[in-house]
C-alpha positions, 0 to 999 in steps of 0.5 A: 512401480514408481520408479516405472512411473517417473521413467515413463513420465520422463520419456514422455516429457522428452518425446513431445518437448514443446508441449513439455515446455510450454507446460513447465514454462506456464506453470513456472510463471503461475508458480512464481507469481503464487511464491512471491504473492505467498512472500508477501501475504505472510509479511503482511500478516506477521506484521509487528509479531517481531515483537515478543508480547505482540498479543498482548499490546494494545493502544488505549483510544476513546470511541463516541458518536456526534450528530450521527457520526461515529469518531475515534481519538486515536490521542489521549489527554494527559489526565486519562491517561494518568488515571490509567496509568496510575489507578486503573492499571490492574490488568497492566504490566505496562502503560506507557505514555509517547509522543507522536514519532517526529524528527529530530537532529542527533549530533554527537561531536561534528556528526549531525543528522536528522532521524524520527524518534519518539519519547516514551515511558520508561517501559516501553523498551521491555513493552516492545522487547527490543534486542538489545545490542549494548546497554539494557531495556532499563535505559529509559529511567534516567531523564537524561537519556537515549537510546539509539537504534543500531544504524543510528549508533553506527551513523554517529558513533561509527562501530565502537560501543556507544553507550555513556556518550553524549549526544544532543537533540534539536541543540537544546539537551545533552543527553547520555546514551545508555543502550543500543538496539537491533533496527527494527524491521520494516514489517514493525509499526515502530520501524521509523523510530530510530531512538528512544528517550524518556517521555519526563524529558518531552514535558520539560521541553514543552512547559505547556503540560504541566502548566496547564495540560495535565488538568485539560482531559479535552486537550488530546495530544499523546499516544497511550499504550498498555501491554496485557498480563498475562492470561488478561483478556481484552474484555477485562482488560477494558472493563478495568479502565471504566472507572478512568473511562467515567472520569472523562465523562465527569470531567471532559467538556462534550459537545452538546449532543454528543455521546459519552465516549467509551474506552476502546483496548485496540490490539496490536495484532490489528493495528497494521491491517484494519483501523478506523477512518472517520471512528469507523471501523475500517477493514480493507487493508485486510480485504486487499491482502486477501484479495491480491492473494486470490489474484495471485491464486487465480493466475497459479489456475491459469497456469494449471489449466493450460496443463490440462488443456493440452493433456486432453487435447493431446489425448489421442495421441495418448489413447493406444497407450492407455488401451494395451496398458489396459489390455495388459492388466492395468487397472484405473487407479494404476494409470491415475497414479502414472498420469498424476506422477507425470504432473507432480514431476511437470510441477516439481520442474516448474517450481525449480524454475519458479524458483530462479524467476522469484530470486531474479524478482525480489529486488523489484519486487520488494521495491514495488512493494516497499518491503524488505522481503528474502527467501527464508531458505533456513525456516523449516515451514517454507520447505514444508509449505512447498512441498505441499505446494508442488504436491497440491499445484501437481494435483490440482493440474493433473487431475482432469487430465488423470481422470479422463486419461484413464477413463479410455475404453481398451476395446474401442481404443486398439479397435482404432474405432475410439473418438473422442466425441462431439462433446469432448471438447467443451471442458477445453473451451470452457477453461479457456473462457475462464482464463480470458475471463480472469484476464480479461478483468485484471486487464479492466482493473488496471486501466480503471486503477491507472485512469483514477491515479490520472484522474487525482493527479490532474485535478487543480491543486490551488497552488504551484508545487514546481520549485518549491523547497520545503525545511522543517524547523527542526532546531531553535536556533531557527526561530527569529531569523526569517526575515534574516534568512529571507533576505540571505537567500534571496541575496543568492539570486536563485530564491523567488520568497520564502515563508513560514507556516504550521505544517508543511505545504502538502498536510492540514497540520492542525484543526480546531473548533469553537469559531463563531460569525454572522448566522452560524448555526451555534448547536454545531461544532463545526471543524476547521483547518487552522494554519499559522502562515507568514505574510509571504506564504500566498505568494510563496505557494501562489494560491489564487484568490477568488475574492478579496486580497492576501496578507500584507507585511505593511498593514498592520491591522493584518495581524487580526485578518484572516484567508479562508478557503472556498470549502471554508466559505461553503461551509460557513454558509456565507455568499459574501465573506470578506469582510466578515467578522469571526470569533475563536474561543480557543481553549482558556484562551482570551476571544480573539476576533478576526476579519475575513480578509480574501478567499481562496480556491480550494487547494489540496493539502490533504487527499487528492481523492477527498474534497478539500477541507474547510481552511482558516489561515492566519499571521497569528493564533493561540494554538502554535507557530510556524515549523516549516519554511517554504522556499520557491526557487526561481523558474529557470534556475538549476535547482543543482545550483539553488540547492548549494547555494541554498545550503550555504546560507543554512550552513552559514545562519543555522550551523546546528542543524543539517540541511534537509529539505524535501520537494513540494511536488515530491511530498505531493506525489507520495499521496499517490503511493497506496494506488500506484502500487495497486496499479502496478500489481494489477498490471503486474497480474494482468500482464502475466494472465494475458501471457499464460491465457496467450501461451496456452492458446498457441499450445491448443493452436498449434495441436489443432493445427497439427490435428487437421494438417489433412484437411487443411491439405484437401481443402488447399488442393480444392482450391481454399485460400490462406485467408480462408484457412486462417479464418477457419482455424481462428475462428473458434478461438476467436469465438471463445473469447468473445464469449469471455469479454461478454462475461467479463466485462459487467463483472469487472464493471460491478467490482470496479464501480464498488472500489471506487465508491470509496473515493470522493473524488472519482472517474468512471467506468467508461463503455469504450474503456471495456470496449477497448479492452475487449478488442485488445484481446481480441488482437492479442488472441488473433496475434497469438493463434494466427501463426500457427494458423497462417504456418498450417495454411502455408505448408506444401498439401503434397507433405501433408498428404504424403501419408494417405 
């Protein structure tokens, strides 16, 4: 029987070749769309689980509310997490202290280069089960050590084993490989580690911690992780650290007002899709997962509703057929089966074809994506995944047409009396204003999405990004030549200026409270960013001044001066700042008093979607110095040319480190990476629901042509012309679509104004973007429908009469 089943599936598929192709073709290109968004889903959600003891390791942070606002210290200060480590560690089998992941130049030999790395207690290779490839996880307990990643061994050390060998870092500390692991994976949040080396060796390189950090619990400055014993939940686990948490509380200098901080175990497992933006907890990493997911489903059901479009559609053809299998002996379920095997066939073709379209996809969409995904041909789990895939895309297509097929009454049909009825139409309809409906608001979103990018990116930024270098102060041999390499570049001829600053131009490196000036409200513990810039820096960068003036080399009162942003200004409640007086008590540091000496436009150093943060800058402060140069290159000069030129000097004054640098405007365009890759996959599902939605109307176009090829020949003798015969047969078409931006228009506008509620910084849902849309459809149908249309029109009526 079911070998009957398949044959008759098989000749039915050949008989009517273009229904059959549009069929397969429809469901091969929903089919892919669900593959690869089934690819992606399944990295997301396995993200970090490379590691072994993935559920039970967990970062430590401090949750408390100030004036109403919740805050999250993703950092910890060295004395709690001592206490952690050293007395409340019950519920541990490690706590591992790190410092934030930075880069570092590696050189072993003549082989330099620059690779992000961090500096981690001596668990933490067990901690986070690295493979090892050469060498052990106990590679940590010598001070004195690396280990190195399995590319960044190759990269100095070429394909010999590496370990017992030498190798320095930022040319300050000789220190002896002793392991070598596997890369880890781009779905791991330790991907950009590309070596270890032991958190004792960070303390001796910076002598403030043990002069005076390992006594401040308010200075929060390293990362602290715990990994869970075994059969240890996060409640006890949590419950074990109180007496650290009440530490903190007796030792910590709060704010006045400001609730006492609570310990917080937050697990691994949700370290990559939720966290905490402004200490609140913030789940819409997970949400957008899901919700591409249902994007990705909504187009698979797209695919499946042109099959069951053109099977009822095509029911007359099919209802002799129905009618003496009937007659005959058949019972419903029989022909249930028969029409189900015929859609389980259809879809298994169709995911063959998925297939091939997905393999020819990946590599761009894994660079849309930043993923490094493959087709896991070897895991038993993706066979069976798409077994049941084909089986349930084979039913979920099949089953209208299925049930409906079979529910044919014999005697009417072999009667020649069946009809289909005045109604039988409307499920057709009715499916095909959902199709246009979900494409219609993909179409929506992605103009919203493309228009809000666009709206960020033209917003003034407050300084010029075109031809400005930046070079991060990687090595010592960096410091003391900026007025030496200044003039070296600028000897090239290719260099504008240069300058110094804590941070790089793009980023608010660091921020700080304790500022006091005229009518400041004290009970307040207000924040702002406070960068350390060079005298050159404004006119480096080319901020613009508002009022006041810039720094000045030849004054040397500038020294205790300082340049406030806008935001600044607004915050301080100040009509008229330069001049003004402000203090700082930083830390155990002495008051220092400076003097506002200009403000300028706010410039986006941050988000570009966020207001601009309140911003001091100054020549010098108690909180650090300068780790990144910037370097403006002369307008009209091939930065081909400036870029060797500019290298040579660096070769030539800082031998010990390699030449990396990074465009301004490069690092800018990053902060748009998150919404372009939403807009591209929004266009991406817009533009394949449009083309499914179109390729199912063609289908349906030209059976409703075909159906009518008698009347449209009447109708042509008494004398109709082409236009009206295109009219008559878009008409409906048309109609149904109309019907379809009418409903998909406010839902789309309700969804979109929601998302960008989330942006600070905003366009808007404008009318005539959802009238345009609208009437892009429009066309598009019309486009899609009038051939077909305008082929029936033309046809000769003697052929399409020849028959009667």
């Amino acid at each position: 029987m079911i070998r009957n089943y398949i044959k008759v599936a098989c000749r039915n598929l050949f008989k009517n070749k273009a229904f059959s192709f549009i069929n397969i073709f429809g469901l091969a290109i929903g089919m892919t769309v669900a593959i690869l968004n089934g690819l992606w889903i399944w990295d997301e959600l396995s993200f970090n689980q490379y590691h072994k003891n993935y559920g039970r390791i967990t970062q430590v942070m401090l949750r408390s509310t100030y004036q109403g606002e919740e805050f999250t210290n993703h950092t910890m200060s060295y004395p709690f997490a001592a206490e952690v480590q050293n007395v409340y560690n019950s519920s541990f089998s490690h706590v591992v202290k790190a410092s934030w992941v930075s880069e570092y130049i590696l050189s072993a030999g003549e082989a330099k280069l620059s690779r992000k790395g961090q500096f981690m207690d001596e668990g933490a290779p067990d901690m986070l089960s690295l493979k090892m490839i050469y060498g052990s996880r106990a590679g940590l307990r010598d001070p004195y050590s690396i280990m190195l990643s399995a590319a960044t061994a190759k990269a100095l050390f070429g394909d010999i084993n590496p370990v017992d060998k030498i190798v320095r870092i930022n040319n300050e500390n000789n220190v002896k490989v002793t392991g070598v692991f596997e890369d880890l994976p781009l779905n791991s949040e330790f991907n950009a580690v590309k070596f270890l080396s032991p958190w004792k060796l960070w303390e001796a390189n910076n002598d403030w911690v043990q002069q005076r950090a390992v006594n401040e619990w308010n200075n929060h400055f390293l990362r602290l992780y715990a990994e869970l014993k075994p059969g240890v939940s996060i409640v006890q686990a949590t419950r074990s650290i109180k007496g650290a948490e009440r530490q903190y509380q007796a030792h910590a200098d709060l704010p006045p007002g400001a609730s006492s901080p609570q310990a917080l175990l937050w697990p691994m497992s949700k370290w990559h899709l939720s966290g905490f933006e402004r200490g609140r907890y913030n789940d819409k990493p997970i949400r957008f997962v899901w919700m591409v997911g249902i994007i990705g489903m909504f187009v698979l059901l797209l695919a499946c509703i042109n099959f069951m479009n053109l099977s009822t559609a095509r029911s007359a053809k099919r209802a002799k057929e129905v009618g003496i299998r009937k007659a005959i002996g058949s019972v419903r379920s029989q022909l249930v089966k028969q029409f189900f095997s015929e859609s389980l066939l259809i879809a298994l073709l169709a995911f063959v074809v998925a297939i091939i379209f997905a393999l020819l996809l990946l590599p761009w969409f894994n660079q849309l994506s930043a993923k490094a995904i493959s087709m896991p041909w070897a895991n038993p789990w993706f066979w069976l995944c798409a077994a049941t895939f084909i089986f349930l895309t084979g039913l979920l297509a099949g089953s209208y047409p299925a049930l409906y097929l079979s529910s044919f009454q014999p005697v009417k049909v072999l009667k020649g009396t069946f009809r289909a009825g005045r109604f039988a139409a409307t499920p057709r309809k009715a499916l095909v204003v959902l199709q246009f409906t979900v494409s219609v608001i993909l179409a929506i979103a992605t103009m919203i999405v493309y228009r809000q990018i666009r709206y960020a990116k033209d917003r003034p930024v407050g300084y010029t990004r075109e031809g400005l270098l930046m070079v991060e102060m990687k090595s010592a041999d960096f410091y003391g030549k900026n007025e030496l390499l200044s003039n070296e570049l600028k000897r090239t001829g290719v260099v504008a200026e240069m300058a110094a600053s804590m941070g790089r131009l793009t980023e608010i490196a660091s921020g700080n409270n304790g500022f006091n000036w005229r009518g400041a409200d004290t009970s307040l513990l207000q924040n702002f960013g406070t960068l350390v810039v060079t005298p050159e820096y404004g006119k480096t960068i080319g901020w613009q001044f508002v009022a006041g003036r810039d720094f000045s080399k030849e004054l040397g009162t500038d020294s205790s001066g300082m340049v406030i942003n806008e935001s600044a200004a607004k915050s301080m409640g100040l009509q008229s700042p330069v001049g003004e007086d402000v203090t700082w008590k930083w830390r155990d540091a002495p008051l220092i008093q400076y003097k506002i000496l200009g403000v300028v436009k706010d410039m986006v150093m941050e988000s570009p979607y966020a207001p601009a943060e309140p911003t001091f800058f100054f020549l010098k402060a108690p909180n650090g110095g300068y780790n990144y140069l910037h370097i403006k290159v002369k307008p009209n000069v091939s930065m081909s040319q400036a870029l060797a030129k500019i290298e040579g000097v660096f070769k030539t004054l800082i031998p010990s480190a390699p030449f990396d640098y990074t465009f301004a405007d490069d690092e800018y365009a990053l902060k748009f990476a998150a919404e372009e890759r939403i807009e591209k996959l929004a266009t991406f599902f817009a533009v394949l629901a449009i083309f499914i939605s179109c390729l199912g109307l063609f289908g349906l176009a030209s059976f409703v042509a075909e159906q009518r090829t008698k009347e449209i020949g009447i109708r042509k003798v008494l004398g109709a012309s082409v236009f009206n015969l295109w009219r008559l047969l878009s008409r409906d078409f048309v109609v149904l679509v109309l019907l379809s931006c009418t409903i998909a228009t406010p839902i789309a506008s309700w969804l979109l104004n929601k998302w960008l509620q989330q942006y600070a910084y905003r366009t808007e849902v404008s009318w005539w973007l959802l009238a345009a849309v609208a009437a892009g459809a429009l066309t598009i149908t019309l486009l899609t429908v009038s051939f077909q249309s305008v082929k029936a029109a033309l046809t000769n009526p003697v052929k399409s009469l020849r028959t009667e």
